[in-house]
Structures are given as structure tokens and as C-alpha cells.
N, C-alpha and C positions, 0 to 999 in steps of 0.2 A: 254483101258485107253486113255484117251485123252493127249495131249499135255499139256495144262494147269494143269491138274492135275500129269503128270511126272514131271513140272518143282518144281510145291510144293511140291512134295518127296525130289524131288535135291534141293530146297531151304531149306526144313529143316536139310537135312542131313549137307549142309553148316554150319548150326549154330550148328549141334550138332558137327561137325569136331572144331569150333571154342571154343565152352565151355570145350570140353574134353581136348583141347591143352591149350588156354588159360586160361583157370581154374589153372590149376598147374601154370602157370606162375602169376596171378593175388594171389595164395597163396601162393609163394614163396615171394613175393613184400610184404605179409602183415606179416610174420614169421620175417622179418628182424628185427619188433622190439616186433616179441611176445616169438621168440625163441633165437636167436644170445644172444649173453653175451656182443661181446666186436665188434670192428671193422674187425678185422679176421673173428670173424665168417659171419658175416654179408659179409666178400667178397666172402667164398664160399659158401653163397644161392645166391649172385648175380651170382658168375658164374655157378650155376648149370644147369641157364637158358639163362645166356649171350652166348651162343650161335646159340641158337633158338626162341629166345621170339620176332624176327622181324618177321622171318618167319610165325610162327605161327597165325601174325595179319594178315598175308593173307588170313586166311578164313574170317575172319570179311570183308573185302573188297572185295573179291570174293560175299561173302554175300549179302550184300549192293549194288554191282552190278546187281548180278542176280536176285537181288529182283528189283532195277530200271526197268532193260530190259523185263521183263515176266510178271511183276506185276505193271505196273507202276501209277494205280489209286491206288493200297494196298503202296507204296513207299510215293507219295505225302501226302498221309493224313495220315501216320505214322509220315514223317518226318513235317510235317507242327503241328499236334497234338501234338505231342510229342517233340518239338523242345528243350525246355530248359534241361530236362534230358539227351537229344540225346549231343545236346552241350556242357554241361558238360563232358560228357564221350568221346566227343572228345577230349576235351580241355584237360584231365585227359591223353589220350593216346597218348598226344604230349608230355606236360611233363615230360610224363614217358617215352618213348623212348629217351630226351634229357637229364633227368637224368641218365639212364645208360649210354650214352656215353659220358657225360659231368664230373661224377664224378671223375673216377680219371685221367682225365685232370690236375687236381694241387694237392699236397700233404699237402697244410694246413688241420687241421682237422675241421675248421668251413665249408669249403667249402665243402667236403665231406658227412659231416654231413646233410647239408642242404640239400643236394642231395639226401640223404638215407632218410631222412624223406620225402620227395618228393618221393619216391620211392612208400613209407608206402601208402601214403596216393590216391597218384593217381593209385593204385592195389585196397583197399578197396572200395572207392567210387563208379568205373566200377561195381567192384562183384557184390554190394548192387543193384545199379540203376537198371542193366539188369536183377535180378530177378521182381524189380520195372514193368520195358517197359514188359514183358512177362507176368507178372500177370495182365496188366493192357490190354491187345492183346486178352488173353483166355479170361478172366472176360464179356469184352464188354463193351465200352467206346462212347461217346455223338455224334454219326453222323448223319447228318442229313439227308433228299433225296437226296441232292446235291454228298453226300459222304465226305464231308467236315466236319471237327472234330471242335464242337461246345462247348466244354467244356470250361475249366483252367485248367492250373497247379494243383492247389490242389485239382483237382477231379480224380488226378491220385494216389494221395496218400490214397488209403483208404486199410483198413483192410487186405481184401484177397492181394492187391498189395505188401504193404509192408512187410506181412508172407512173398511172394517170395524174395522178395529183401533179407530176412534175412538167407532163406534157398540155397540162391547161394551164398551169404556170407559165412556162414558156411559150405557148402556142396567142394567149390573152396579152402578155408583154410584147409577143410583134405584134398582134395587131392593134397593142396601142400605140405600138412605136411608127408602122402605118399612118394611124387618124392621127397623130400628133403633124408629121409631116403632110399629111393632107390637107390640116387645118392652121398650120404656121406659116412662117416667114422670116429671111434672112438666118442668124448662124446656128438656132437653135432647129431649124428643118435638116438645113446640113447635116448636122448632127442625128437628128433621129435616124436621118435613112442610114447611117453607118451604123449606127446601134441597130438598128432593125435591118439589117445582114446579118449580123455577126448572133442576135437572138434567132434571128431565121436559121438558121443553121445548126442551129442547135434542136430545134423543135422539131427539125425536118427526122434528125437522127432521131431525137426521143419517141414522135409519134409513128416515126416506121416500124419501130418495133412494137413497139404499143396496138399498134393497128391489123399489125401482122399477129402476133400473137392472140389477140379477138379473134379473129378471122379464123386461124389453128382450130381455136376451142370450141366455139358458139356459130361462126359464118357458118353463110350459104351464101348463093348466087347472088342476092340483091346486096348484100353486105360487102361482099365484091368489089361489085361496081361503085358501091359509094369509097370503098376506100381508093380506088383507082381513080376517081374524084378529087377525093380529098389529097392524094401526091401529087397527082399532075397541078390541082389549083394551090398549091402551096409553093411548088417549083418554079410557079407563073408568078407568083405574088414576089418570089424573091429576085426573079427576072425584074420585073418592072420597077423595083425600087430601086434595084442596081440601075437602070436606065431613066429614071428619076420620075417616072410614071405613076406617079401615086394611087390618084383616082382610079385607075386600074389594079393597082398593088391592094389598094381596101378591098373594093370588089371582090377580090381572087385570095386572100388572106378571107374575108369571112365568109365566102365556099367553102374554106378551107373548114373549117368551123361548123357549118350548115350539115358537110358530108359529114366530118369524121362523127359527128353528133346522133346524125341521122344513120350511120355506121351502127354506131352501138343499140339503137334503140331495135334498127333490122337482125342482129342479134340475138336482142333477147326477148322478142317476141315470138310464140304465142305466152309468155310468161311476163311478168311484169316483175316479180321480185322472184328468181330460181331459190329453191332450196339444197345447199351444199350437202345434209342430212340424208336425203331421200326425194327424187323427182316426184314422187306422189304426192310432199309436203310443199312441192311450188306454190305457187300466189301466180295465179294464169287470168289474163283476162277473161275469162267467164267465172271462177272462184272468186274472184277479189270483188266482182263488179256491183252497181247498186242494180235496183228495178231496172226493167224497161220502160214503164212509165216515169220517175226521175231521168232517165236519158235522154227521154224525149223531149222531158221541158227545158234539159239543161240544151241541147241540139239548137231548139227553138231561141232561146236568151245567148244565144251564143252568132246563130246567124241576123241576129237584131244589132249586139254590143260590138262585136268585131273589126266591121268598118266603120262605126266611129271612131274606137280609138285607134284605128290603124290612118284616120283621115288627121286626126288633130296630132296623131304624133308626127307624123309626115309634113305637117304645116308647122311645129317646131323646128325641125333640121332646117327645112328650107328658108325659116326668118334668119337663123342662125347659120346660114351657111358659109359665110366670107370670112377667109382668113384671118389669123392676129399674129401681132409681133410683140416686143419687149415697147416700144416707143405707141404702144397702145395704153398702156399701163402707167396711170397716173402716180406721178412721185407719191401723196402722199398716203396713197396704199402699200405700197410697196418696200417698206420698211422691216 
């Protein structure tokens, strides 16, 4: 296996480390106002993730780097193509880090308020989009010989696109509705696991077609199997919640995730960005890629940085890991 082709292992496994982690946090941001009742409850889904949910945006950026450094003709005409989505979803990921640290800064209840709906809104938007940029990656989008993305905006919204946008929408809202129930207590956990049936079932329908339809266009065998994966651990996730099994329900909910993720990227490799124009004008991992000397050192700082942050982020979850309730939540935050 070539160099090129181990860094687009480790670039997708990047993005599946980031949906699997950010997913729960992006459906915890959007339960604040599809489950929470009152302000209490809505502080313990914020803190069920205010501990981790910065951390976590470090695969997104780890991401984005190692897709700059190894890929960097697949980077430019992603991020020059795709700019107004991509912008968005920045602009969505600043918000929303300065709403969780801004809100309870003051205890008027407008100001809080306005924060928590900021909250809502900039978790939904991300979900949606990024199924959006991925469906629109697999699909094959308007490049031309140059490798330069010749389209608009609204030719990234079509059909197959926005099925995905809707099926990481839903698919990130169970399994925040999962880690809610996993990391709660008393009538707000009740709660999540029936919300996260009734989203479960929804997702199941969306991404079977969704998956199925990939699979039509772009599968082969190994894509297959991951999607045979990703049903059977999605079916298992909605089992166990039904049977109140949580920590199994997470587990098997971001399988679910892991596959269907790792689904697309078996897909669309040996190509990293197809062109809908002409298969000659693809973005392939051997076209897109840097040096072989740049791969080597990024390989090298890569088997060095890895297991540190996979050790310190892993000693975060485990400080953090005991439940919370409403009667956690001191009165005069909670306002």
C-alpha cells in the first residue's frame, strides 16, 4: 500500500473519530429544545457534554489538516467549491462554542435563553450540512481538467445531497438522544429513550435508502459489508434502548456511524473528490496527493501525536463519566 493511499485510511478514519464524537454532541445541542421541559433540564444536556465537546472538535481539525498536508489539490477544490456550506458550518462552530461559554455568564433569563437557542440552532445546521458536503463528495460534483469546481451553490443541493444531510440529522439526534440517556437520571432519561425510538426509526428509514442508493451507484464488496454493518448495528441500538440498555445502545448507535461513514469513504475511493464532468477530471488519490517525502514526515508526527491525544482524551470521558440529574443543578444557575 502506498503512502497516499494509508493517508486516505487515516483521513477517513479522522472524520469517522469526528461524527462518532461530534455526533452525540451536535444531538445533544439539538434535544435542548426537542426534549428539555424547562431550563434545568436543558443545563444537564448542556453539561452532559460541557466537558468534552471542545475536545472533540479536534478531530474536525486534525481532519482539515491532514486533509490540507497529503491532499492538498483534494483541500483547495473542496474548500474553494464548497465554500459557502464549509462557511457556514464554521461560522455555526464558533457560535456555538461561545454560546456554551457565554451562557451562563449572567443569570438574566433572556440572555440565556438566547444562548440556548443559539445552541439549538448552530448543532442542527452542522448535522444537516455535513451530510449535505458528503453526499455531494460521493455523488460527484462539476470539475473541470484544471480540478477546479465549476459549479454553484445550488448544484450542490440536489436529491441524493440532501437525503444525506437529513440522514446525519437524524442519525446525530439518536445518538445524542442515546448519550443523553446514558449519561442522565430519573424522568429526563425516560424520556430520551422514547424520543430516541421514535428518531431511531426514522433514521433507520432514511439511511436505508440513502445507503442503498451509494451502494447502486459507487459500491463494491467492501461497501457492502460496511453497510450490512451499519443496519444490523443500527437495529441493535434501537433494540437495546427499547430494553433500557443504554451503554450497549451507544456502542451499537456509533457503529452505526463508524460503518455507514466508513461506507462512503469505501465508495469513493481510489478517488477522493469524483468529477461529475468527466472521470478523467477526478481528484484521485495519486493526482490530489503531496510529495512522498511530506507523507513521510506527516506518517512519522502522526505515529508520535496520536496516542497522546487519544490517551488524554480518553482520561477526559473517564473523569466525566457518572451520571447527572435536574437535582444536580444548583438553583442559582438555573434561572
Amino acid at each position: 500500500m502506498e503512502l497516499h493511499d494509508v493517508w486516505f485510511v487515516l483521513i477517513a478514519v479522522l472524520w469517522i473519530g469526528y461524527f462518532f464524537l461530534e455526533g452525540f454532541d451536535f444531538g445533544v445541542g439539538i434535544l435542548t429544545k426537542l426534549l428539555a421541559r424547562d431550563r434545568v433540564e436543558k443545563r444537564v444536556l448542556i453539561n452532559t457534554i460541557g466537558p468534552v465537546w471542545d475536545g472533540n472538535e479536534v478531530w474536525l481539525l486534525t481532519a482539515g489538516g491532514a486533509t490540507f498536508a497529503a491532499f492538498p489539490e483534494w483541500y483547495a477544490t473542496l474548500f474553494s467549491g464548497f465554500y459557502l456550506p464549509l462557511l457556514i458550518i464554521l461560522v455555526c462552530l464558533i457560535v456555538r462554542g461561545v454560546a456554551f461559554e457565554y451562557r451562563a455568564k449572567r443569570s438574566e433569563e433572556h440572555w440565556q435563553r438566547n444562548w440556548e437557542t443559539a445552541i439549538f440552532w448552530t448543532s442542527l445546521i452542522p448535522a444537516f450540512l455535513w451530510g449535505v458536503a458528503f453526499g455531494n463528495i460521493v455523488r460527484g460534483v462539476k470539475i473541470d481538467r484544471n480540478f477546479e469546481y465549476v459549479g454553484n451553490f445550488w448544484d450542490l443541493l440536489n436529491v441524493y445531497s440532501i437525503l444525506g444531510g437529513l440522514v446525519t440529522l437524524t442519525l446525530f439526534t439518536f445518538h445524542g438522544a442515546v448519550f443523553v440517556g446514558l449519561k442522565t437520571v430519573g424522568d429526563i432519561r425516560e424520556r430520551s429513550r422514547k424520543l430516541a425510538l421514535k428518531v431511531g426509526l426514522a433514521t433507520a428509514v432514511l439511511a436505508l435508502v440513502f445507503l442503498i442508493w451509494t451502494q447502486i451507484d459507487s459500491g463494491d464488496g467492501a461497501s457492502l459489508a460496511a453497510l450490512i454493518v451499519a443496519v444490523v448495528a443500527l437495529v441493535g441500538a434501537l433494540a437495546m434502548v427499547n430494553g433500557g440498555r443504554e451503554g450497549w445502545a451507544f456502542i451499537l448507535s456509533g457503529i452505526t456511524i463508524v460503518a455507514a461513514v466508513a461506507m462512503l469513504f469505501l465508495s469513493l475511493f481510489p478517488d477522493v473528490m469524483p468529477s461529475s464532468l468527466s472521470a478523467d477530471w477526478s481528484l484521485t488519490v495519486t493526482n490530489a496527493s503531496s510529495s512522498q517525502y511530506t507523507l513521510k514526515i506527516m506518517t512519522w508526527c502522526a505515529v508520535i501525536a496520536t496516542p497522546i491525544v487519544l490517551l488524554y482524551q480518553s482520561w477526559t470521558y473517564w473523569v466525566f463519566r457518572k451520571r447527572i440529574g435536574t437535582h444536580h443543578i444548583a438553583v442559582d444557575v438555573s434561572h
